[in-house]
C-alpha positions in Angstrom: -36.1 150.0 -115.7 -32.8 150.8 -113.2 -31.2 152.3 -116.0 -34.0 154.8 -116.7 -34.6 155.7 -113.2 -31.0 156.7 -112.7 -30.9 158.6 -115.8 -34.3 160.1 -114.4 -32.6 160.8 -111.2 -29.2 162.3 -112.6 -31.2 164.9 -114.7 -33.2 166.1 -112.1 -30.0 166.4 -109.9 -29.1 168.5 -112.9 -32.1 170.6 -113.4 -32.1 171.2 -109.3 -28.3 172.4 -109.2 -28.7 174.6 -112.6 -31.9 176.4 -111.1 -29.8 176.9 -107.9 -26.6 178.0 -110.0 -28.8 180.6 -112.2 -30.4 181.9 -109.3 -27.3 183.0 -107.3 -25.6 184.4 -110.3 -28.9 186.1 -111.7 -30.5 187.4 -108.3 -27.3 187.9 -106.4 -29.3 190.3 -103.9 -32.4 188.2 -103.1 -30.1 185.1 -102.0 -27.4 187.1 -100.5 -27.2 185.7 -97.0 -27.6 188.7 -93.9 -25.1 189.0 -91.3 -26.4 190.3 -88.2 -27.5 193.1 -87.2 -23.7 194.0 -85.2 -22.8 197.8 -84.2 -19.9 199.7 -85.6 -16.9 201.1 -83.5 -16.8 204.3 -81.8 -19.2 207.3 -82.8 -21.0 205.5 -85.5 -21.9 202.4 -83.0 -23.2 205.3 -81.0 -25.6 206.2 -83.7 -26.9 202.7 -84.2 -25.3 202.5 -87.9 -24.4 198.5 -88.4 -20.8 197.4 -89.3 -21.6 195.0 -92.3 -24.2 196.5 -93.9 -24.4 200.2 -94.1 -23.5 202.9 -97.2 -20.5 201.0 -98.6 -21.8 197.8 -98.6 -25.7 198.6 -99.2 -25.8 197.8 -102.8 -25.0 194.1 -101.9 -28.2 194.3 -100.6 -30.7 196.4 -102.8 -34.0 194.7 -104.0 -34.7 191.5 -101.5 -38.3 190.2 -101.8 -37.8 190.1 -98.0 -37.0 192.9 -96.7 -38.2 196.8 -96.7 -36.5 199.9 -97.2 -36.7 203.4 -95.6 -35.3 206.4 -95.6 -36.4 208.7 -92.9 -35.6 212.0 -94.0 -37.7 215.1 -95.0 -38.2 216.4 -98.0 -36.9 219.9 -96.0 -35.7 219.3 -92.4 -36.6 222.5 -90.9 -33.4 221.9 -88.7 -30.2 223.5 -89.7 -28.1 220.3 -90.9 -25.6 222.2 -92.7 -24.1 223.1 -89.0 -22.8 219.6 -89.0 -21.6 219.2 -92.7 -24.8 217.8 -94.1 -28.1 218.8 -96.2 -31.5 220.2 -94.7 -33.1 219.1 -98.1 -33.5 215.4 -99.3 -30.5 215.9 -102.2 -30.9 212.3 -103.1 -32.1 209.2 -102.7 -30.5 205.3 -102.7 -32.7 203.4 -104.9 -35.1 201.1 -103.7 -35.6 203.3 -100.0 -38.7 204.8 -99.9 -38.8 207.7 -97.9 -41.2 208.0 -94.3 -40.1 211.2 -92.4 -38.8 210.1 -88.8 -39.9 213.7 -87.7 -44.1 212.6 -88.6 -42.9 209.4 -87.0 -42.6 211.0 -83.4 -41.3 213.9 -82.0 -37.5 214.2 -81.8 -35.0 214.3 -79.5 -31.5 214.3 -78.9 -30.3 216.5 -81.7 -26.7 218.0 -81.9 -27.3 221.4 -80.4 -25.6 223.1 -83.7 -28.7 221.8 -85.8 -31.2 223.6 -83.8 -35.1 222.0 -83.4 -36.7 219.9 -86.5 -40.3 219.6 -87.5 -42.4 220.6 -84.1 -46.1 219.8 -85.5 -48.4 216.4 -85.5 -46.9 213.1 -85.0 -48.3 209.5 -84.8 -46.5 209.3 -81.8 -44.9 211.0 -78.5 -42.2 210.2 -76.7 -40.2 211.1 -73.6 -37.1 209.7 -74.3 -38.1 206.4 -73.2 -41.6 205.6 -73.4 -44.0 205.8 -76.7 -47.8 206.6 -76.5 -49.9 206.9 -79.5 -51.5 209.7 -80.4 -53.8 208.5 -83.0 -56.3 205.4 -83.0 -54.6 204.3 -86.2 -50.7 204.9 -85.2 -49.3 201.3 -84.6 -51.4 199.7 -87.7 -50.0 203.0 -89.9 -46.5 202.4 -88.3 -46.7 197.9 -88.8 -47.8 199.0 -92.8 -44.8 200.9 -93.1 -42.3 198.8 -90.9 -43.7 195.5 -91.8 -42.7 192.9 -88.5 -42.6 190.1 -91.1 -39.5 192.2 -93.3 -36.1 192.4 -92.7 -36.1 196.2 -92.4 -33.1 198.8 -93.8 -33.3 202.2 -92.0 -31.1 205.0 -93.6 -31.1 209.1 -93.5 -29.0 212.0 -93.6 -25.9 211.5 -91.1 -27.4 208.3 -89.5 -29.2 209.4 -86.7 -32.8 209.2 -87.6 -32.4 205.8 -88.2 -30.9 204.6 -84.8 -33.5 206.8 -83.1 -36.3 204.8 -85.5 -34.7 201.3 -84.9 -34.9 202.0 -81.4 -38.3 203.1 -81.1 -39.5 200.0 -83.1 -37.1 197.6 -81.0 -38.8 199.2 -77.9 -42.6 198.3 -79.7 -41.8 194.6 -79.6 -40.0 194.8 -83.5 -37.7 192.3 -83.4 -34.2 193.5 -82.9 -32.2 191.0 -85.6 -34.7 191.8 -88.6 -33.4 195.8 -88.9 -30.5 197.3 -89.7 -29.4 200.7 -89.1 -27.6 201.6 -92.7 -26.1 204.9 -91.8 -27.0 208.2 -93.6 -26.8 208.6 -97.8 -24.3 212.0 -96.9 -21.9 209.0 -96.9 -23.3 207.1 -99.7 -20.9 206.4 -102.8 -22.2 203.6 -104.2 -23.8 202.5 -108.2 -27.8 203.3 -106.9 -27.3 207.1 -106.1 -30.9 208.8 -107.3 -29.8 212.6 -107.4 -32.7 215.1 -106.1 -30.3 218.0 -106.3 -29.5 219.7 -109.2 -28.0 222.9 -110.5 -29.7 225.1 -113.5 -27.4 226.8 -115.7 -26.8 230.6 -114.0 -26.1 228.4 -110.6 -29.9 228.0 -108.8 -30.1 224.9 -107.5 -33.1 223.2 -107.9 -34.8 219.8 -106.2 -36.7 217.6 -108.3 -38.7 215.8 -105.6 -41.1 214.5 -108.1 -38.4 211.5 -108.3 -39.1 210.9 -104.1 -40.7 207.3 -103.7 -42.4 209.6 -100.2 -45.3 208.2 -98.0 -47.7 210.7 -96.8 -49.4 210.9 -93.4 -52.2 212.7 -93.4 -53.1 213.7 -89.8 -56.6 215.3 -91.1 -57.8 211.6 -92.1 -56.7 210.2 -88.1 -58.8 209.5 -85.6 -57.1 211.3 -82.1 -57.1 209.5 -79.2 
């Protein structure tokens, strides 16, 4: 009867270890443990953009069951961002982000004079720099459904500073500060999950299939104003 219990025992120790060894070699991402949240040196710390995980090291962390992913560009940023070396348009995509334009977010500030103003028109929120007041009855429960307080949360756009202004503003709303990293901006991105947007005809237009844009609408008409 000893005899069998052990051998009971030793298999199970087995099965237990094998599930665990299959798991970290087949779902790599979901187990991959988080460092956190810690800001980079110089001008990209000032951005909010993390130093362990942001475009070079991203991939590592593609497609966790606990976490969400957004990109907060718009489809066309009506700000001049090829002043600074980047792209007005959303060329591409990192797959798995999802893309919530920061602009519909709340109004923005802070933008590098050379870019000019962004999108000036309806927003779930306003801000002054410092403060947030809602505009619309539904703009916290639209903003938890998209920045779920339960996730770990990835932020990424164009040159990285949408997504320290968005981590901000959620720190600031009582989002817990160690659940969201600030990834950088997909300008920089070089990694295996590039979805390209952009694309050039034969005869040289350039077209942008947007069709392949995972994009969350916000339909002001449906909100109630406050």
């Amino acid at each position: 009867m000893k005899k069998l219990f052990w051998w009971t025992f030793a298999v199970a120790v087995v099965l237990i270890v094998g599930a665990f060894l299959l798991g970290r070699f087949a779902f790599p991402n979901i187990l991959a443990d988080l460092p956190a949240p810690e800001l980079a040196e110089g001008e990209r710390g000032a951005l909010g953009i993390d130093k362990n995980i942001n475009e070079s090291t991203i991939d590592q962390y593609l497609n966790r069951s606990d976490a969400v992913y957004r990109d907060l560009r718009m489809l066309k940023d009506p700000g001049n961002y090829e002043k600074i070396g980047g792209d007005s348009y959303l060329s591409g995509f990192v797959d798995g982000f999802e893309v919530v334009p920061y602009p519909y977010i709340v109004n923005v500030t802070g933008l590098p004079e050379a870019v000019g103003e962004t999108y000036r028109g309806r927003t779930l929120f306003t801000t002054d720099g410092t403060n947030y007041t809602t505009n619309y009855k539904e703009s916290l429960d639209i903003l938890e459904a998209l920045f779920p307080k339960d996730k770990v949360i990835f932020l990424m756009c164009g040159g990285g500073g949408y997504s320290g202004m968005m981590k901000n503003m959620l720190v600031k709303l009582g989002w817990d500060e160690s659940k969201i990293y600030d990834v950088g901006g997909y300008w920089f991105y070089e990694g295996e999950n590039d979805v390209k947007v952009k694309r050039e005809l034969d005869g040289g237009k350039v077209v942008y299939d947007f069709y392949k844009v995972p994009y969350h609408e916000i339909d002001f008409n449906k909100l109630t104003e406050k």
